[in-house]
N, CA, C and O atoms as a printed pandas DataFrame, in Angstrom:
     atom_number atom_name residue_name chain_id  residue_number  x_coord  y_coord  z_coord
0              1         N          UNK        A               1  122.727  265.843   12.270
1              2        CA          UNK        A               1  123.671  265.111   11.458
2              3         C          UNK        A               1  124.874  264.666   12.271
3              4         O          UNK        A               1  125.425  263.569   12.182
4              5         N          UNK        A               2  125.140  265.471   12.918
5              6        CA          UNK        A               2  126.612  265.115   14.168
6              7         C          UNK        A               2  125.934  263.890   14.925
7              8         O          UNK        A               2  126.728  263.120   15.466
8              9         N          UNK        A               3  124.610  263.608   15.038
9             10        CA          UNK        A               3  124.534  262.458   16.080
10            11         C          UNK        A               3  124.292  261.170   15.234
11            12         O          UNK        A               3  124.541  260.002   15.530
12            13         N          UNK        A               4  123.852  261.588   14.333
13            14        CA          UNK        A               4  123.739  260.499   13.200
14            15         C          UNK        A               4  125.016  259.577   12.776
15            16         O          UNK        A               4  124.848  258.359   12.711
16            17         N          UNK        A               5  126.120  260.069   12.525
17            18        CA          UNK        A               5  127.523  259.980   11.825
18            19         C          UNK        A               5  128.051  259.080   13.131
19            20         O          UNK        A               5  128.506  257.958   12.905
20            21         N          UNK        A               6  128.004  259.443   14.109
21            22        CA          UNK        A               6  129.065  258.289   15.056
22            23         C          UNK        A               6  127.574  256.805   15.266
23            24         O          UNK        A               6  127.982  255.661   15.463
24            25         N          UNK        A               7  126.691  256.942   15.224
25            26        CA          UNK        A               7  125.319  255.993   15.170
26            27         C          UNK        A               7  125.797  254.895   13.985
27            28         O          UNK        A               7  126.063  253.694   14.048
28            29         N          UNK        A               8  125.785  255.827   12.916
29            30        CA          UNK        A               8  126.361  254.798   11.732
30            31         C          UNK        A               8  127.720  254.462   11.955
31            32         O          UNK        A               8  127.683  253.295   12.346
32            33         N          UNK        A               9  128.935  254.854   11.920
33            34        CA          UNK        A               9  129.885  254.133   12.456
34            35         C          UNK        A               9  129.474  253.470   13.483
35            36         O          UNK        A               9  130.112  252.420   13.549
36            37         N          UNK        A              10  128.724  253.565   14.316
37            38        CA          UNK        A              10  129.451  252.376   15.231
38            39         C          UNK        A              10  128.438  250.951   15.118
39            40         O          UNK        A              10  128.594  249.861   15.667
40            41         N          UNK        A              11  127.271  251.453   14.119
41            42        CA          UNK        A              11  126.381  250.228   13.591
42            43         C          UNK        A              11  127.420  249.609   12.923
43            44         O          UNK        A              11  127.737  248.444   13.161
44            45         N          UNK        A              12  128.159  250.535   11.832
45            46        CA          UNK        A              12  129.317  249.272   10.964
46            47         C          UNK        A              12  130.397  248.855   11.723
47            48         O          UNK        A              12  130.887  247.813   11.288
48            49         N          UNK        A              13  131.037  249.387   12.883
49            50        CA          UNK        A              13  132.434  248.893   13.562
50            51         C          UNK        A              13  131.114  247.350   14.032
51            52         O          UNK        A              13  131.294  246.257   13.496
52            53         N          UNK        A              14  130.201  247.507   14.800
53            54        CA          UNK        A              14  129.402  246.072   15.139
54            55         C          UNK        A              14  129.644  245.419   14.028
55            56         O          UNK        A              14  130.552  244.590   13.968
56            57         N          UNK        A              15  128.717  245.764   12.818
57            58        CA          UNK        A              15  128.458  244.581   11.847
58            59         C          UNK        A              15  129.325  244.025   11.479
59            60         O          UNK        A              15  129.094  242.826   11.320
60            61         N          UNK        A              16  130.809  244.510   11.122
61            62        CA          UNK        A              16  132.106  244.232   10.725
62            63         C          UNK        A              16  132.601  243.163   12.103
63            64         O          UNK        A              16  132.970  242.010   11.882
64            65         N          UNK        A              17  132.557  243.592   13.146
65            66        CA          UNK        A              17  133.383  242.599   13.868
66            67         C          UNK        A              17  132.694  241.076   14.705
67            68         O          UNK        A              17  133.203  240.299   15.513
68            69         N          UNK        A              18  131.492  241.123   14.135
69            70        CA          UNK        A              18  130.838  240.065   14.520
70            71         C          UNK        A              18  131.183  238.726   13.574
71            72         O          UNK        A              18  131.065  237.645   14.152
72            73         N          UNK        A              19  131.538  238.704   12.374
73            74        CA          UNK        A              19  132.539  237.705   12.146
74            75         C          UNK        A              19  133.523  237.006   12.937
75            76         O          UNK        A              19  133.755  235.812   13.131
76            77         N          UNK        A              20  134.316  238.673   13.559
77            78        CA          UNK        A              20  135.719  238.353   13.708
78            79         C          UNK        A              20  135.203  237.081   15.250
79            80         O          UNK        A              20  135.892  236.102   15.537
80            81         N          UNK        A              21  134.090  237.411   15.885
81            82        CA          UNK        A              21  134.103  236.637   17.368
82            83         C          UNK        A              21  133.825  235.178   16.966
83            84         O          UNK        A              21  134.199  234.207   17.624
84            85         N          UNK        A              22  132.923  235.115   15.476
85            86        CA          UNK        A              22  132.492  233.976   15.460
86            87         C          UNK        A              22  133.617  233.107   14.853
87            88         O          UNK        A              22  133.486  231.884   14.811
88            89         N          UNK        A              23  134.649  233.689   14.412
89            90        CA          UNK        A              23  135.614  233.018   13.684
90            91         C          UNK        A              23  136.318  232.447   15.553
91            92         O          UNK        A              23  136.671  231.350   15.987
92            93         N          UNK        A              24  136.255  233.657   16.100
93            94        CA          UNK        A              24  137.184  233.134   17.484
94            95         C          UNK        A              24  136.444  231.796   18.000
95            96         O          UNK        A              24  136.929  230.835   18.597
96            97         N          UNK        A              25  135.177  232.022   17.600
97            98        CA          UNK        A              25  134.151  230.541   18.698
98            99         C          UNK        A              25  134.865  229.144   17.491
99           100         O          UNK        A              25  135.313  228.052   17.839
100          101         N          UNK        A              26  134.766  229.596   16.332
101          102        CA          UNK        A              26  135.692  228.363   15.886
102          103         C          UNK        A              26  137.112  227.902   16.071
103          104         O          UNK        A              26  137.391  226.704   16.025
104          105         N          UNK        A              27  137.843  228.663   16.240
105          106        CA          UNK        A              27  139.435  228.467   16.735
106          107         C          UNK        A              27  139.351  227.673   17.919
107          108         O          UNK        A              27  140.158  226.749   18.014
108          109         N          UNK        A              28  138.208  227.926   19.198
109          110        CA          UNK        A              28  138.482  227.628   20.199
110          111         C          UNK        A              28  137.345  226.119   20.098
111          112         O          UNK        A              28  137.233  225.357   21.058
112          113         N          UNK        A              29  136.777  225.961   19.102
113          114        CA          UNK        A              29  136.211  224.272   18.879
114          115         C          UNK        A              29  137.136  223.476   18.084
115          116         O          UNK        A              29  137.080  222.249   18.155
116          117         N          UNK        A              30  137.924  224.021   17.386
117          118        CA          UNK        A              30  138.600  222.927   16.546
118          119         C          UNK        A              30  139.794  222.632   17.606
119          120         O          UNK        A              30  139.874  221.504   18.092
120          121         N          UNK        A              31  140.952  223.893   18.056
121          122        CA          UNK        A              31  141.285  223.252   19.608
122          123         C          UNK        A              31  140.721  222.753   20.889
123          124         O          UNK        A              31  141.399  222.324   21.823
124          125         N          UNK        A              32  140.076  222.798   20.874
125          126        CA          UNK        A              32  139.254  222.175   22.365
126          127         C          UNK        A              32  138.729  220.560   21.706
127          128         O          UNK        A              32  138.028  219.743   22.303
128          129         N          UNK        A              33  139.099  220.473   20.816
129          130        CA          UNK        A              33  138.039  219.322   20.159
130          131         C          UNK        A              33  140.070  218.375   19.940
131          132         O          UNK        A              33  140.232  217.844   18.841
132          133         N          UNK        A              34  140.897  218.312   20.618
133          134        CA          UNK        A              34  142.259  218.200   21.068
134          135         C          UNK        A              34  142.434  218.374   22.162
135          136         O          UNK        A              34  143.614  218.233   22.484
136          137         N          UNK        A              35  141.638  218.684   23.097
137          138        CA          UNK        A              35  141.747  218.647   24.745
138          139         C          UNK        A              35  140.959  218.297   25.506
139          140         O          UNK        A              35  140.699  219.020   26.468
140          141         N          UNK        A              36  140.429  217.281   25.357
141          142        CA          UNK        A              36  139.317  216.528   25.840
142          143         C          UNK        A              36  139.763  216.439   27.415
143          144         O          UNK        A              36  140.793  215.803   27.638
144          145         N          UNK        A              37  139.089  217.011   28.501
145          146        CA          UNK        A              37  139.697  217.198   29.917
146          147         C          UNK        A              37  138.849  216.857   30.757
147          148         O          UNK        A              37  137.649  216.919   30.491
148          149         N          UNK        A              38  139.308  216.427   31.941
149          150        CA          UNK        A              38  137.831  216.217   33.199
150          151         C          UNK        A              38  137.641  217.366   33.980
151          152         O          UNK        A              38  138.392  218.312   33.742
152          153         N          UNK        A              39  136.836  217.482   34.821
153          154        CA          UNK        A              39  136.574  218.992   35.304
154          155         C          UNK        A              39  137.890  218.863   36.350
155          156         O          UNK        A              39  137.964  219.946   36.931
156          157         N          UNK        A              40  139.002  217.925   36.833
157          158        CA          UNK        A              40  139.813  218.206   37.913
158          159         C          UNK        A              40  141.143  218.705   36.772
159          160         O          UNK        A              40  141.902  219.547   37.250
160          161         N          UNK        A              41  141.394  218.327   35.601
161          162        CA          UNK        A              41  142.047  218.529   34.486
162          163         C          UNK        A              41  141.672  220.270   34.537
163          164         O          UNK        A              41  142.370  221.063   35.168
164          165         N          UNK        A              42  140.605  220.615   33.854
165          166        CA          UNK        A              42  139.729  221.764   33.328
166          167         C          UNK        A              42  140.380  222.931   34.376
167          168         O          UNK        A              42  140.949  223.936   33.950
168          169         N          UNK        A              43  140.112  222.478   36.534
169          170        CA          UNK        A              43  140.349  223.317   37.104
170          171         C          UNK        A              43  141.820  223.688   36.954
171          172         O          UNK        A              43  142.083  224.887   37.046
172          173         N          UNK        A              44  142.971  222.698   36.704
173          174        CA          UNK        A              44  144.159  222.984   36.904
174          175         C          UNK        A              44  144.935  223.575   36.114
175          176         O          UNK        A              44  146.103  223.875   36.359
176          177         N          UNK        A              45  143.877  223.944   34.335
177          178        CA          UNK        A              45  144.599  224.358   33.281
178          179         C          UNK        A              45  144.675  225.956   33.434
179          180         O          UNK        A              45  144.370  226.587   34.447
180          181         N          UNK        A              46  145.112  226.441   32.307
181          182        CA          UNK        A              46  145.908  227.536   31.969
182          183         C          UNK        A              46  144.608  228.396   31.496
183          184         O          UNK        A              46  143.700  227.929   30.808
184          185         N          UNK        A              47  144.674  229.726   31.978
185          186        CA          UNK        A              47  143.561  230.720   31.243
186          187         C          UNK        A              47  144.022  231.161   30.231
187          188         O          UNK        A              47  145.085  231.706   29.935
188          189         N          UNK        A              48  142.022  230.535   29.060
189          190        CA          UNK        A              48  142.213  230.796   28.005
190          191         C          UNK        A              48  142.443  229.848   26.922
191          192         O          UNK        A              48  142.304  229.972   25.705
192          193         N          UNK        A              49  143.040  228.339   28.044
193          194        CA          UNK        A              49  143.004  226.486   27.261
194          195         C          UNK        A              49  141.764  226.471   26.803
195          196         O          UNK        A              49  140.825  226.691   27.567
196          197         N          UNK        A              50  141.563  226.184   25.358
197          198        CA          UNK        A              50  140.337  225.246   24.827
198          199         C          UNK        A              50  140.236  224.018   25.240
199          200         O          UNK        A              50  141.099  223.147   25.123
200          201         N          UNK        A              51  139.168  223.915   25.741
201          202        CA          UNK        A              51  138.630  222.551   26.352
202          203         C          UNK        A              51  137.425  221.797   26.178
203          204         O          UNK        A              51  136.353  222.403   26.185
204          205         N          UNK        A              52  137.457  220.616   26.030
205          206        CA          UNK        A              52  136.081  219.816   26.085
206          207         C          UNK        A              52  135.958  219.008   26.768
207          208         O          UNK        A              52  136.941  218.298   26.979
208          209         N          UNK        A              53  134.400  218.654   27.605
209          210        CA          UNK        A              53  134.757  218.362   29.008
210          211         C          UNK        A              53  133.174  217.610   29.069
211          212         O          UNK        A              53  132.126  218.249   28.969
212          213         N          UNK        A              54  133.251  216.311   29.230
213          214        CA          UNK        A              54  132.103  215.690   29.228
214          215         C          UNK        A              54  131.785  215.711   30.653
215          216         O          UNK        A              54  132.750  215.820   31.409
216          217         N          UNK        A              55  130.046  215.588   31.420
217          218        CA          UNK        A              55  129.846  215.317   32.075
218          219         C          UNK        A              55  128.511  215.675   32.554
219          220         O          UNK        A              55  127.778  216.020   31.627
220          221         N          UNK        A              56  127.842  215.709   33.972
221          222        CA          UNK        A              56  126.590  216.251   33.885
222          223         C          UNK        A              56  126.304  217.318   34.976
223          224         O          UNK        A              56  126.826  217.578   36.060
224          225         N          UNK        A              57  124.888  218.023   34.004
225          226        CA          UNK        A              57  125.103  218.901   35.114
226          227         C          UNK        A              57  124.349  218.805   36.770
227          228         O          UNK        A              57  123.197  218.463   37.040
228          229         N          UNK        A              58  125.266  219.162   37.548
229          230        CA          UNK        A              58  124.824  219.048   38.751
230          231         C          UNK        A              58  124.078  219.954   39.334
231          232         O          UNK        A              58  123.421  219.430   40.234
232          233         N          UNK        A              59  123.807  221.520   39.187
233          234        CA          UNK        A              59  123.120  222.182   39.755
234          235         C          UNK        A              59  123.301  223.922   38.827
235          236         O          UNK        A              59  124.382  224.407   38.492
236          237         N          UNK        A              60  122.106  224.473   38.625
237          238        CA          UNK        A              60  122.177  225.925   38.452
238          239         C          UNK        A              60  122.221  226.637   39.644
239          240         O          UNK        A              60  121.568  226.556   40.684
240          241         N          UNK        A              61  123.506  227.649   39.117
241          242        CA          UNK        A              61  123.604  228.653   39.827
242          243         C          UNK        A              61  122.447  229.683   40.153
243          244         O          UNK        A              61  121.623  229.869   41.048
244          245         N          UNK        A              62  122.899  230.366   38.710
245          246        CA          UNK        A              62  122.010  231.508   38.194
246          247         C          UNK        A              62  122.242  232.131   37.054
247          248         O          UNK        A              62  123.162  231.786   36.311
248          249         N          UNK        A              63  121.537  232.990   36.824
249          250        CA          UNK        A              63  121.184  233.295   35.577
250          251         C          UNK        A              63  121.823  232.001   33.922
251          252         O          UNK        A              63  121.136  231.198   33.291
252          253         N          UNK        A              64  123.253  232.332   33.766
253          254        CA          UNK        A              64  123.724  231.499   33.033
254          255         C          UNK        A              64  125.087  230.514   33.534
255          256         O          UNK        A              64  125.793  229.898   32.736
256          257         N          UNK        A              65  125.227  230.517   34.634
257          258        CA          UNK        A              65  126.149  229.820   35.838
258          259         C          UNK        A              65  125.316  228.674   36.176
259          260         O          UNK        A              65  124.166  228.741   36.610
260          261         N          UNK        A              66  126.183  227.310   35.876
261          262        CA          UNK        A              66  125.840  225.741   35.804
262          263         C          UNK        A              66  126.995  225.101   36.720
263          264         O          UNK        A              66  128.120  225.454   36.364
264          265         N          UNK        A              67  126.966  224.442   37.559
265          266        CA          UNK        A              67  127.546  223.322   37.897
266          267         C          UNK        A              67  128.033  222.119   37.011
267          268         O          UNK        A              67  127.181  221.266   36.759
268          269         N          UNK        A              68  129.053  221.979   36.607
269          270        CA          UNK        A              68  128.976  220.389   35.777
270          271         C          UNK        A              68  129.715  219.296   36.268
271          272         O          UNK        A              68  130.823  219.371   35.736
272          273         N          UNK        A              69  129.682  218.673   36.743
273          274        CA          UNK        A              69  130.191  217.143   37.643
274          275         C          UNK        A              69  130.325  216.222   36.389
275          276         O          UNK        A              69  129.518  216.134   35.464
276          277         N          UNK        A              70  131.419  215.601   36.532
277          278        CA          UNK        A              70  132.027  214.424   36.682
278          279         C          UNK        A              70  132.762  213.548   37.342
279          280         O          UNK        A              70  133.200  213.846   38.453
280          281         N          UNK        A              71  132.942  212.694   36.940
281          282        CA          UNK        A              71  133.458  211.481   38.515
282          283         C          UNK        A              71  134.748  211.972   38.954
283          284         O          UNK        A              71  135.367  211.184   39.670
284          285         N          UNK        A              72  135.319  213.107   38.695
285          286        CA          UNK        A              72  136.620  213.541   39.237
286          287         C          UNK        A              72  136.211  215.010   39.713
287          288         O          UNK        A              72  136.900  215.561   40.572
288          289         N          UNK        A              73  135.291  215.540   39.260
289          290        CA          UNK        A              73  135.227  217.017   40.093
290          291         C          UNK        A              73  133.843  217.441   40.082
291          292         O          UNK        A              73  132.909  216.653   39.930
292          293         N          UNK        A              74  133.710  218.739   40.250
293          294        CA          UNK        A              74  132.500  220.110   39.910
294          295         C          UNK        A              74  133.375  221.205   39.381
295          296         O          UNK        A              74  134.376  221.735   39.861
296          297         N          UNK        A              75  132.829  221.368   38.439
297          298        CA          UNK        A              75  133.233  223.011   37.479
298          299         C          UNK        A              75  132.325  223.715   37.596
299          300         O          UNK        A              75  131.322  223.150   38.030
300          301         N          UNK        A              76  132.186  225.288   37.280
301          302        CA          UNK        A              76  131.620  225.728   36.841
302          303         C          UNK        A              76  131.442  226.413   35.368
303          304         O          UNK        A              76  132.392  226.936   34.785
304          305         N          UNK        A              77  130.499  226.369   34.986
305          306        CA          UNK        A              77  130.348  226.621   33.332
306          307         C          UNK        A              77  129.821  227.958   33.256
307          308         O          UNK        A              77  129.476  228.374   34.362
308          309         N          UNK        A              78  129.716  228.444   32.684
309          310        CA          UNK        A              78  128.770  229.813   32.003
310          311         C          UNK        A              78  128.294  229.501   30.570
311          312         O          UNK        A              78  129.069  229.677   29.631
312          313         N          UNK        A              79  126.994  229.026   30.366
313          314        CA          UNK        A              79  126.359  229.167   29.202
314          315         C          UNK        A              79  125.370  229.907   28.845
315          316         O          UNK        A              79  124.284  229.924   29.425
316          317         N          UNK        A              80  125.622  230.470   28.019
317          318        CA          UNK        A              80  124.897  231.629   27.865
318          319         C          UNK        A              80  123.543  231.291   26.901
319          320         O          UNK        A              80  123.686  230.413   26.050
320          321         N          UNK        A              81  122.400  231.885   27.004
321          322        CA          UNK        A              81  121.302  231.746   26.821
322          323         C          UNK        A              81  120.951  231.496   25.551
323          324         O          UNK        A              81  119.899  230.898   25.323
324          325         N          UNK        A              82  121.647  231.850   24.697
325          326        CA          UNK        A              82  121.553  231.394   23.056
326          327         C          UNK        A              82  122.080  230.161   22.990
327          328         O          UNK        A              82  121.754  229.621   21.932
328          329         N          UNK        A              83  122.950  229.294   23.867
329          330        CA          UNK        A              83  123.639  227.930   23.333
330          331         C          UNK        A              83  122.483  227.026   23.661
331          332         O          UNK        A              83  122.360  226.026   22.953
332          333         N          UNK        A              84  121.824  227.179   24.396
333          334        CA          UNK        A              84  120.856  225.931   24.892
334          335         C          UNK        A              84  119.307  226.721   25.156
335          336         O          UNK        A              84  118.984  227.526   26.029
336          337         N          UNK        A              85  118.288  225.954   23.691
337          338        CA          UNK        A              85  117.084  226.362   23.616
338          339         C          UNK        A              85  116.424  226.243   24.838
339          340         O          UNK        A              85  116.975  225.606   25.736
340          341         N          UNK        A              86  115.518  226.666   24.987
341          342        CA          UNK        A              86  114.117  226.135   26.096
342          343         C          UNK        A              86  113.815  224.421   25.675
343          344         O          UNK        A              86  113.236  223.751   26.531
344          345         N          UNK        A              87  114.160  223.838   24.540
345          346        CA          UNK        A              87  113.538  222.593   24.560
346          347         C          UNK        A              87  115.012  221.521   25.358
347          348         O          UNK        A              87  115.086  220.414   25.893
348          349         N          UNK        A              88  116.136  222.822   24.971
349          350        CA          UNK        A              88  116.980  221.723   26.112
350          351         C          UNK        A              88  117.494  222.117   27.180
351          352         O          UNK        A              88  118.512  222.750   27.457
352          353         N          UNK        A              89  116.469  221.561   27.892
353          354        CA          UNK        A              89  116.121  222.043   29.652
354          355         C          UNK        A              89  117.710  221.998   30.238
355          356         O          UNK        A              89  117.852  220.783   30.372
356          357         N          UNK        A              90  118.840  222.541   30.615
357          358        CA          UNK        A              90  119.549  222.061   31.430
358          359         C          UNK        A              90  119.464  221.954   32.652
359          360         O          UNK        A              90  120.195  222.598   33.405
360          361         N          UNK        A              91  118.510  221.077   33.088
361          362        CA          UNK        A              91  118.227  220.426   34.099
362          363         C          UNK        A              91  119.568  219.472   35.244
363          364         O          UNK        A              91  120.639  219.032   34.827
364          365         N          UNK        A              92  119.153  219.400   36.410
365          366        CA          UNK        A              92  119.931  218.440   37.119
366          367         C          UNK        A              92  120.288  217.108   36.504
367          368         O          UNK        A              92  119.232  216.574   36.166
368          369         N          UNK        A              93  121.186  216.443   36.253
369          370        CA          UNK        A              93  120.913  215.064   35.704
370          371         C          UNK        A              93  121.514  215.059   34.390
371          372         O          UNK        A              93  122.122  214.058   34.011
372          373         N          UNK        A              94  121.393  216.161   33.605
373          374        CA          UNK        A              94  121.452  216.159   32.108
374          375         C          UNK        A              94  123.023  215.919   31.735
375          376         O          UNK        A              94  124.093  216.348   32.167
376          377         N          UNK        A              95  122.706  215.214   30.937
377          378        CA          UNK        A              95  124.266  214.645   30.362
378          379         C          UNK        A              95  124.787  215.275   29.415
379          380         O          UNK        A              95  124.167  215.072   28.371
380          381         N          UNK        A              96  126.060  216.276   29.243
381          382        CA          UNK        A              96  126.405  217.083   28.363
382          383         C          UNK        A              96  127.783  217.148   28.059
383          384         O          UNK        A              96  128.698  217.098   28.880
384          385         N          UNK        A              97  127.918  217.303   26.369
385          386        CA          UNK        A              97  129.188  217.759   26.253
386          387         C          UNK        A              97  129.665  219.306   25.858
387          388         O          UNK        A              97  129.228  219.996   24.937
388          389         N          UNK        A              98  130.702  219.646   26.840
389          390        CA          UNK        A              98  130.683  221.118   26.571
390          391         C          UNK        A              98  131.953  221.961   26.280
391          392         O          UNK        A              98  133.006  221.824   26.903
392          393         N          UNK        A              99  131.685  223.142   24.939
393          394        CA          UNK        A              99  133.362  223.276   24.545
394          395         C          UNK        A              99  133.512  224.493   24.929
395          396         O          UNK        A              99  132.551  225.260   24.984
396          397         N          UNK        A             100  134.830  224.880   25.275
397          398        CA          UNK        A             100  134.755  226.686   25.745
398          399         C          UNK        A             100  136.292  226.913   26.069
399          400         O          UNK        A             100  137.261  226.251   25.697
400          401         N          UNK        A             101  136.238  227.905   26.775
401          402        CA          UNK        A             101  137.832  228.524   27.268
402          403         C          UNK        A             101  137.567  228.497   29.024
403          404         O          UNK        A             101  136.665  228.922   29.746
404          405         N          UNK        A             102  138.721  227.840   29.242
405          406        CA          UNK        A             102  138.736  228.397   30.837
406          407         C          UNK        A             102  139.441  229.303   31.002
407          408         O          UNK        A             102  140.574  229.477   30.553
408          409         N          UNK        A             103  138.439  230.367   32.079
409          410        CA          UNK        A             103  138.424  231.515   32.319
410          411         C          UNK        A             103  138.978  231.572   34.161
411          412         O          UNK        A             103  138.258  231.099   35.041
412          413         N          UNK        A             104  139.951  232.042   34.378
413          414        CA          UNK        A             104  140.359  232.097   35.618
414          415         C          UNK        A             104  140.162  233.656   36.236
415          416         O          UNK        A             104  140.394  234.768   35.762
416          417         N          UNK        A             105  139.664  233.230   37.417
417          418        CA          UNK        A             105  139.638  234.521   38.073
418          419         C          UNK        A             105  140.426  234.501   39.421
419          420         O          UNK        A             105  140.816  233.485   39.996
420          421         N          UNK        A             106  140.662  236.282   39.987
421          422        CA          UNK        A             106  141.282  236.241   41.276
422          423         C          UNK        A             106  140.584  235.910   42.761
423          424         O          UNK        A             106  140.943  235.486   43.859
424          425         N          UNK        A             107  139.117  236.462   41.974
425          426        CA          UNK        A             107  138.600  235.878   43.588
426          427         C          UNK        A             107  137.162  235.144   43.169
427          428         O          UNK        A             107  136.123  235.342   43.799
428          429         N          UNK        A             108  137.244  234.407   42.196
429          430        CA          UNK        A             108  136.349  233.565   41.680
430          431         C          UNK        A             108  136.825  232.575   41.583
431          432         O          UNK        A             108  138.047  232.585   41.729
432          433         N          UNK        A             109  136.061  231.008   41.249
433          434        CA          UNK        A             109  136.492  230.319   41.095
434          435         C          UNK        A             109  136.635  229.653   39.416
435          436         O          UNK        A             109  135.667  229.904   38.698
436          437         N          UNK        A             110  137.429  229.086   38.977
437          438        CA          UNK        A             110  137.594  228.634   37.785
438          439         C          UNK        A             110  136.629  228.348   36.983
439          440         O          UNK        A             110  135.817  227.571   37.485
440          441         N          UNK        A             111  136.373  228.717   35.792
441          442        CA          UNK        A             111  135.077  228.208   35.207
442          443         C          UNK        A             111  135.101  228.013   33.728
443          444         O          UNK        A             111  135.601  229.136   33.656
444          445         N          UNK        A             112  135.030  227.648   32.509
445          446        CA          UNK        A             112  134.694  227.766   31.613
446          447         C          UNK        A             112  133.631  228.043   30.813
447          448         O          UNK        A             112  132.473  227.662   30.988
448          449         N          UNK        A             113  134.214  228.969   29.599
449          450        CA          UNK        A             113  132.827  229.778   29.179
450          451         C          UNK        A             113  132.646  229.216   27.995
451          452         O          UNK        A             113  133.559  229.225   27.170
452          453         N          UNK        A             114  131.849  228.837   27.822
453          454        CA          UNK        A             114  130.866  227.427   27.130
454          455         C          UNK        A             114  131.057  228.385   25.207
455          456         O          UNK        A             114  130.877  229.599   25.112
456          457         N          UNK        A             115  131.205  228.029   24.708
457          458        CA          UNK        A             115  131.039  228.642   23.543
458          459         C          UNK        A             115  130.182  227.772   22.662
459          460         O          UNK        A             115  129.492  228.272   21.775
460          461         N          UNK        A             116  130.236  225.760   23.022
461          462        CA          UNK        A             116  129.043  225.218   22.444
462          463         C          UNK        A             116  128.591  224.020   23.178
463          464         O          UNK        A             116  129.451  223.409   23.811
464          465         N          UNK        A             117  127.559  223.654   23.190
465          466        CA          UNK        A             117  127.334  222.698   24.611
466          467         C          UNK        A             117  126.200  221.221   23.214
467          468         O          UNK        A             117  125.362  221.464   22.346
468          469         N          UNK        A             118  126.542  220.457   23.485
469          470        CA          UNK        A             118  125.901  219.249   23.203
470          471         C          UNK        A             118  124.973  218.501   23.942
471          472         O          UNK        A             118  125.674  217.846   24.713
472          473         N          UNK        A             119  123.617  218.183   24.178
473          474        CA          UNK        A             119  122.948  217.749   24.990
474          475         C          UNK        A             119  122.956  216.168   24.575
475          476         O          UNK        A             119  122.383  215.732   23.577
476          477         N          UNK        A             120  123.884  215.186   25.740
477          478        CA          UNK        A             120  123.887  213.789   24.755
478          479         C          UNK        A             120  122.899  212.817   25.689
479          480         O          UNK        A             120  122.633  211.673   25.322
């Protein structure tokens, strides 16, 4: 029974706060959907700016790390495996619009983390 009791709490602390992230993925589309930026814009902003950032992608990293080019830079993106099915290949070439937070690091380079990506 002692191992049971923290199992169920922490099934309900999950179920309860999975709202709260999806409410955050909307805060950061209805602002980002007000900051329409290019990836040389994107690199120079503030961690944590909602942003939307047309362009295509130029190369996979790995696993969920994308290259995205436009005629003013290369970013890097992180999209994570639930935003973009198997039927939409993000392939080299592919033309996309993509909304997220840029995420700055100290010994990384700038990137934004995709919260919804448009294949246009």
């Amino acid at each position: 029974m002692k191992i049971k009791m923290p199992l169920i709490f922490a099934s309900v602390l999950l179920a309860l706060s999975a709202p709260a992230f999806a409410d955050d993925d909307q805060k950061i589309i209805a602002q980002a959907a007000k900051n329409i930026m290019t990836t040389a814009q994107a690199l120079k902003a503030a961690a944590e700016t909602p942003v939307t950032v047309y362009g295509t992608i130029h190369k996979h990293i790995k696993d969920d790390m994308y290259q995205l080019q436009d005629q003013t830079g290369i970013i890097h993106v992180e999209i994570d495996h639930d935003l973009a099915t198997p039927a939409q290949l993000l392939n080299p070439g592919k033309k996309v619009r993509v909304v997220g937070e840029v995420d700055t690091h100290r010994y990384k380079p700038t990137d934004i983390d995709v919260v919804e990506i448009e294949i246009l």
